[in-house]
TINUPA-727691 format. One record per residue (C-alpha): residue in three letters; y, x negated, z negated. Coordinates in pm, whole numbers, plus 50000, padded with zeros to 5 digits. Example, Ala and Ser with C-alpha at 12.3 -4.5 7.8 and 13.67 -1.06 7.14 Angstrom:
// residues 2
ALA495504877049220SER498944863349286
This chain:
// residues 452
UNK643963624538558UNK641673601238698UNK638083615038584UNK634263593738477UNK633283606938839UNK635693595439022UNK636103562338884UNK632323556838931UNK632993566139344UNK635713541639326UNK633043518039178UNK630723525039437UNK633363528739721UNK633903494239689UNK630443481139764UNK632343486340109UNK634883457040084UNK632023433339965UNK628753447939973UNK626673431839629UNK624203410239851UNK627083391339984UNK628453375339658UNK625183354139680UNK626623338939989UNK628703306739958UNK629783289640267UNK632623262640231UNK635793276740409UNK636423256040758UNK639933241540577UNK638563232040258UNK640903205940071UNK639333172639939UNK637993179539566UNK640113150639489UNK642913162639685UNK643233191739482UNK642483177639154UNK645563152539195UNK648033181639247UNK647143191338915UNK648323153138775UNK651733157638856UNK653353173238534UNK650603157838298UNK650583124438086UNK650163092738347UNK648333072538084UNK645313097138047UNK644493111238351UNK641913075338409UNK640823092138119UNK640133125038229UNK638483112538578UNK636363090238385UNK634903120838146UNK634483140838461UNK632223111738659UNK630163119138349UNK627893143538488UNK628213169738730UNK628333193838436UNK631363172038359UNK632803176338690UNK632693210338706UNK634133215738389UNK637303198638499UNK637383213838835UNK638183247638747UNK640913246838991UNK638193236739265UNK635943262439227UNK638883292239191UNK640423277139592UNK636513281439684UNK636123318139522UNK639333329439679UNK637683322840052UNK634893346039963UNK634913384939977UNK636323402239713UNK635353435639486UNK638673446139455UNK637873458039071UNK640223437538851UNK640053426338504UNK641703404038294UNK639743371438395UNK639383346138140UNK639593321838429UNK637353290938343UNK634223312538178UNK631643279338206UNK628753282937945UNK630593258937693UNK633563282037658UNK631483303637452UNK630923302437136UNK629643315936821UNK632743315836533UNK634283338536246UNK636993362336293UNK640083366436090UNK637913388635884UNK635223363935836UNK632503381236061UNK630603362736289UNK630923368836631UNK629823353636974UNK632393352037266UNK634703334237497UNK636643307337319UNK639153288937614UNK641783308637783UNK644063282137900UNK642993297638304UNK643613337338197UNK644773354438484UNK643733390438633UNK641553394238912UNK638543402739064UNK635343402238786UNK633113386338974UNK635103356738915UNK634263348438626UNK630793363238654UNK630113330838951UNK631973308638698UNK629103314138445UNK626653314038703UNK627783281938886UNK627593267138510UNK623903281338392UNK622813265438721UNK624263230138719UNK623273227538374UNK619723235038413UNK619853211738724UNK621163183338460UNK618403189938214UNK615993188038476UNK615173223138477UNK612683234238792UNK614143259739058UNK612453291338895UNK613593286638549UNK617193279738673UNK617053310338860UNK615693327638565UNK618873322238319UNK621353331338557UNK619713361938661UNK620083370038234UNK622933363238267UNK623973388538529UNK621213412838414UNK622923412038068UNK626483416438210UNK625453447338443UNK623573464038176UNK626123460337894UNK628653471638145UNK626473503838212UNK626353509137820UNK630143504337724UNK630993528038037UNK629143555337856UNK631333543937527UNK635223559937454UNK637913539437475UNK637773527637045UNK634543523837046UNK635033501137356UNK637373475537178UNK635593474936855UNK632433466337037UNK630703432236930UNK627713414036963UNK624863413836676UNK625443392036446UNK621403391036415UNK621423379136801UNK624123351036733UNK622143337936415UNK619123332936632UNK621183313636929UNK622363291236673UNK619673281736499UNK617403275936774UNK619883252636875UNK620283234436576UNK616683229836592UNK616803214536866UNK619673190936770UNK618033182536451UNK615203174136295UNK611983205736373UNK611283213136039UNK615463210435897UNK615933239135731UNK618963258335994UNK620833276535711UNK621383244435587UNK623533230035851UNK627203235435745UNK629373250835955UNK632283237936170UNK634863251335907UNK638433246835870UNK636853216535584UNK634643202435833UNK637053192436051UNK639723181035735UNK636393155435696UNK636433143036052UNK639863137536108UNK641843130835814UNK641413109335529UNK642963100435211UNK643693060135191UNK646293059234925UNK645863090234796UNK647783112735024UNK645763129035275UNK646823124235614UNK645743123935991UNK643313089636115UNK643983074836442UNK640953072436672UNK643663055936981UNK643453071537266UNK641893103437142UNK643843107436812UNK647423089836733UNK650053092836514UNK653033109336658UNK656373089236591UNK659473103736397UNK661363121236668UNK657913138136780UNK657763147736394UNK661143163536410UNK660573180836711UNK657533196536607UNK658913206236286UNK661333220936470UNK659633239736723UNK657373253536445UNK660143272736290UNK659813288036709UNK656273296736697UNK656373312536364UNK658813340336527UNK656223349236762UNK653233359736502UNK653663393936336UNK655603398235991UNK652423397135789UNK651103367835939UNK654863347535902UNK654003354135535UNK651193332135515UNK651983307535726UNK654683302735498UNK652213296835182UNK651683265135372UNK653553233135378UNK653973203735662UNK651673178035595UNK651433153035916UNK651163156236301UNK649233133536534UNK648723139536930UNK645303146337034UNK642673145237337UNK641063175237406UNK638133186537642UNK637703176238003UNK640143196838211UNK642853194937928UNK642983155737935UNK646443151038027UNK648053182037859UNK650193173437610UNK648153185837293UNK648663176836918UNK647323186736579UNK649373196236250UNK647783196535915UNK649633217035682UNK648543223935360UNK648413257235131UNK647613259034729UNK647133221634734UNK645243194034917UNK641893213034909UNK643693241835075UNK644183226735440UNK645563242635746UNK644753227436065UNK646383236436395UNK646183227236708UNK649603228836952UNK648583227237344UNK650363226937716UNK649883257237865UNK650973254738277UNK649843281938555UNK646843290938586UNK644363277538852UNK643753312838955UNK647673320839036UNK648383303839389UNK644913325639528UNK646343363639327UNK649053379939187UNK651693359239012UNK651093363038677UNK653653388538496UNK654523362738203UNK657253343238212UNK656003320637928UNK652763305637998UNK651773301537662UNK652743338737571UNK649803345237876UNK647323326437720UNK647843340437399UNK647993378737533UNK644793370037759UNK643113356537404UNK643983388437185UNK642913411937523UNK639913394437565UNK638063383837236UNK636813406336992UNK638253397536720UNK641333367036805UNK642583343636548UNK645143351936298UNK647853327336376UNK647953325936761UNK651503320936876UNK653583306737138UNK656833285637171UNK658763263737422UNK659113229237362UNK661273196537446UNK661703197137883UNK661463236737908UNK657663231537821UNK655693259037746UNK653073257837452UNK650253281237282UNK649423275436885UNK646313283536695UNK643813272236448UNK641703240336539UNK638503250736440UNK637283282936238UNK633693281436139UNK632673276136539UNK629043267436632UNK627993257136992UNK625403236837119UNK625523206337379UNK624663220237745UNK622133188637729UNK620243198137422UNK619623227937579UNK615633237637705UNK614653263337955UNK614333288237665UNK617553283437457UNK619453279737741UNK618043315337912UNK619543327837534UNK622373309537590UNK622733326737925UNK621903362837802UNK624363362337536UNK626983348237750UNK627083378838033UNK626923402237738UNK629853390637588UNK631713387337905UNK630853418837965UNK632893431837655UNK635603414337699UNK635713428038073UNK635373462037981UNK638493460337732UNK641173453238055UNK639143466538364UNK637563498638495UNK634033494038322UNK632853527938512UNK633773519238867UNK632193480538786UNK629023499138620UNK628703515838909UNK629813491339194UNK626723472939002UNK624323496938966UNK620973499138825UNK619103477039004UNK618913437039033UNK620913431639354UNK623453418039223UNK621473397338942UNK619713380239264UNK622953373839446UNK624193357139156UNK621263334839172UNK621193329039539UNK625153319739444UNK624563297839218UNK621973277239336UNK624643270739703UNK627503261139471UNK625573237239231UNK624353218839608UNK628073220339665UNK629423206839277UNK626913176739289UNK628113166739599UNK631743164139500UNK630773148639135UNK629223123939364UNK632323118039591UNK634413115039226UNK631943092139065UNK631913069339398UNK635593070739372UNK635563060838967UNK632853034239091UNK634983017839375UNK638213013639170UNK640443042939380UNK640923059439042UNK642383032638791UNK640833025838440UNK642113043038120UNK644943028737943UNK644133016937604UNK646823030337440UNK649113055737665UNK652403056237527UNK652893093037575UNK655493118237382UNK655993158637292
């Protein structure tokens, strides 16, 4: 048996394959494919009519652009040396796929929310992810040098540190580990005030509950509640698409344990409409179903999404699920403290693979441009403790402890990191925006025509 000191000299031993210093070093590999180039590969499989769409969002910002060019920065990481100490990555770990939401059991919690890119590999990863995202997000909001500097560094200093204090943890306390709720109360409403009005009262912002979203996206014209179009984002899916899903429903309620088949069958098929989501997921086919439970004040909304191979795959392992949706699911449950209740999986019409869960339970972010130098070095903190957790639940969290050690190396080579790539993002948001501008990429389709 493999003991606490030898997995901490493993941990160190591999300071020797890439010393902690060099993660802060970026330099573009001589080959490096067109941003564009490798962004179109990913248009192949996905719906024609959107993908204007999805350039468009990402010409936005260069916040925008890196949030759809997950596949981008993963061909760039794979160039660079390597740790060698594997965890189960979450894949796209940008600051906005964090959130603050309620488990199944109601308790508030503050952790990675988007797991569409799962995929084991090499921690840092994800770790330059966040960094690359604290950076060009400061750089958005106008943020000076030092003060960007300053929240990825918390960020890294609060992963390193967290990872030293779960290593010292056994294995159950490890997985029941979560993040105060005091600390994720105090994110929030600092952001709120800053969305809203100074002297708003925070506890009186509602949350994003399962009725919030009923309010924003259905409504009730004759009586009946049902799903409103908002064309392109939201439309009503046409009878066959009905069927199907109705069908393949019957699929993804195999997948969730007995318990959990039992309430989903409390609830009854209301309507079905397909749906726009994010940046990098314009183009997936996606669609919501609102089912409903007691009666009409008892709503159920889910959300049914694409899942294809991750971005990380061609540059690792091939991933050991067959079903792509069954990965992002098992990456969710490995990953988040505490994962929602009816996450599921099925295949759909064309051998497609798909993922199921709840649209929205009681989630609270806030806007990466709302965010000043002080919320978002919160933000940042909060973000490399949680990923921290969720690392420490698939990988070795002695041998990273120690491969990190106790002092701020690696915190500053983060930094150094981040600052390279962000030089390196705008310039390609720039080469995508001048592309937008000059007409290479078409303009979005009004109405794309598009099916399950």
């Amino acid at each position: 048996m493999t003991t606490p000191a030898d997995r901490a000299a493993q941990g160190r031993a591999a300071r020797k394959e890439a010393s902690r210093s060099s993660h802060g070093l970026w330099i573009p590999a001589a080959d490096r494919l067109d941003p564009l180039t490798v962004l179109a590969r990913q248009t192949a499989t996905r719906v024609p009519e959107l993908l204007p769409l999805r350039y468009e969002r990402m010409a936005a910002s260069p916040y925008a652009f890196l949030r759809g060019a997950a596949a981008v920065m993963a061909a760039d990481l794979a160039t660079q040396p390597r740790s060698g100490l594997t965890v189960q990555l979450c894949g796209d770990a940008q600051l906005l796929n964090f959130r603050a939401f309620a488990s199944a059991e109601r308790a508030l919690h503050f952790d990675l929310d988007d797991f569409d890119e799962t995929h084991p590999g090499p921690f840092e990863w994800d770790l330059k992810r966040l960094s690359a995202s604290i950076a060009v997000a400061a750089r958005d909001n106008g943020q000076s040098v030092d003060e960007t500097r300053q929240a990825v560094r918390a960020a890294a200093e609060a992963y390193r540190t967290s990872m030293h204090r779960l290593a010292g943890l056994g294995e159950l306390d490890v997985w029941y580990d979560h993040i105060d709720p005091a600390d994720i109360l105090t994110l929030v409403r600092s952001g709120r005030r800053q969305q809203h009005d100074e002297n708003r009262d925070p506890s009186q912002t509602r949350p994003r509950t399962t009725l919030r979203a009923l309010e924003e996206l259905t409504d009730t014209p004759d009586g009946l509640r049902r799903i409103t179009p908002d064309p392109p984002l939201l439309q009503p899916v046409g009878r066959l698409d009905t069927a199907m899903l109705r069908r393949i429903f019957i699929g993804y309620r195999s997948t969730l344990p007995e318990e959990r088949r039992t309430l989903l069958d409390r609830f009854r098929f209301v309507d079905a409409a397909h749906k726009v989501v994010g940046v990098a997921g314009v183009g997936l086919r996606c669609h919501i179903v609102l089912l409903a439970g007691r009666d009409t004040d008892d709503p159920l909304l889910l959300q049914i999404k694409e899942a294809e191979r991750p971005v990380l795959e061609p540059h690792l392992r091939p991933s050991t699920y067959a079903h792509q949706g069954h990965r992002v699911v098992a990456g969710q449950r490995l990953l988040q403290a505490g994962s929602d209740l009816l996450l599921g999986w099925v295949t759909g019409p064309e051998g497609r693979h798909f993922y199921w869960r709840q649209l929205r339970d009681t989630k609270g972010s806030t806007a990466v441009e709302d965010m000043s130098p002080s919320l978002l070095l919160d933000h940042a903190w909060l973000c490399g403790k949680a990923l921290a957790r969720a690392h420490a639940r698939s990988g070795d969290r002695i041998a990273i402890a120690h491969y990190l050690g106790t002092s701020d190396v690696f915190d500053r080579a983060m930094a150094d990191f981040s600052l390279r790539y962000a030089d390196r993002n705008a310039a390609d948001h720039a080469a995508l925006a001048a592309a937008v501008t000059a007409g290479r990429i078409p303009a979005p389709h009004p109405a794309p025509a598009w099916r399950l």
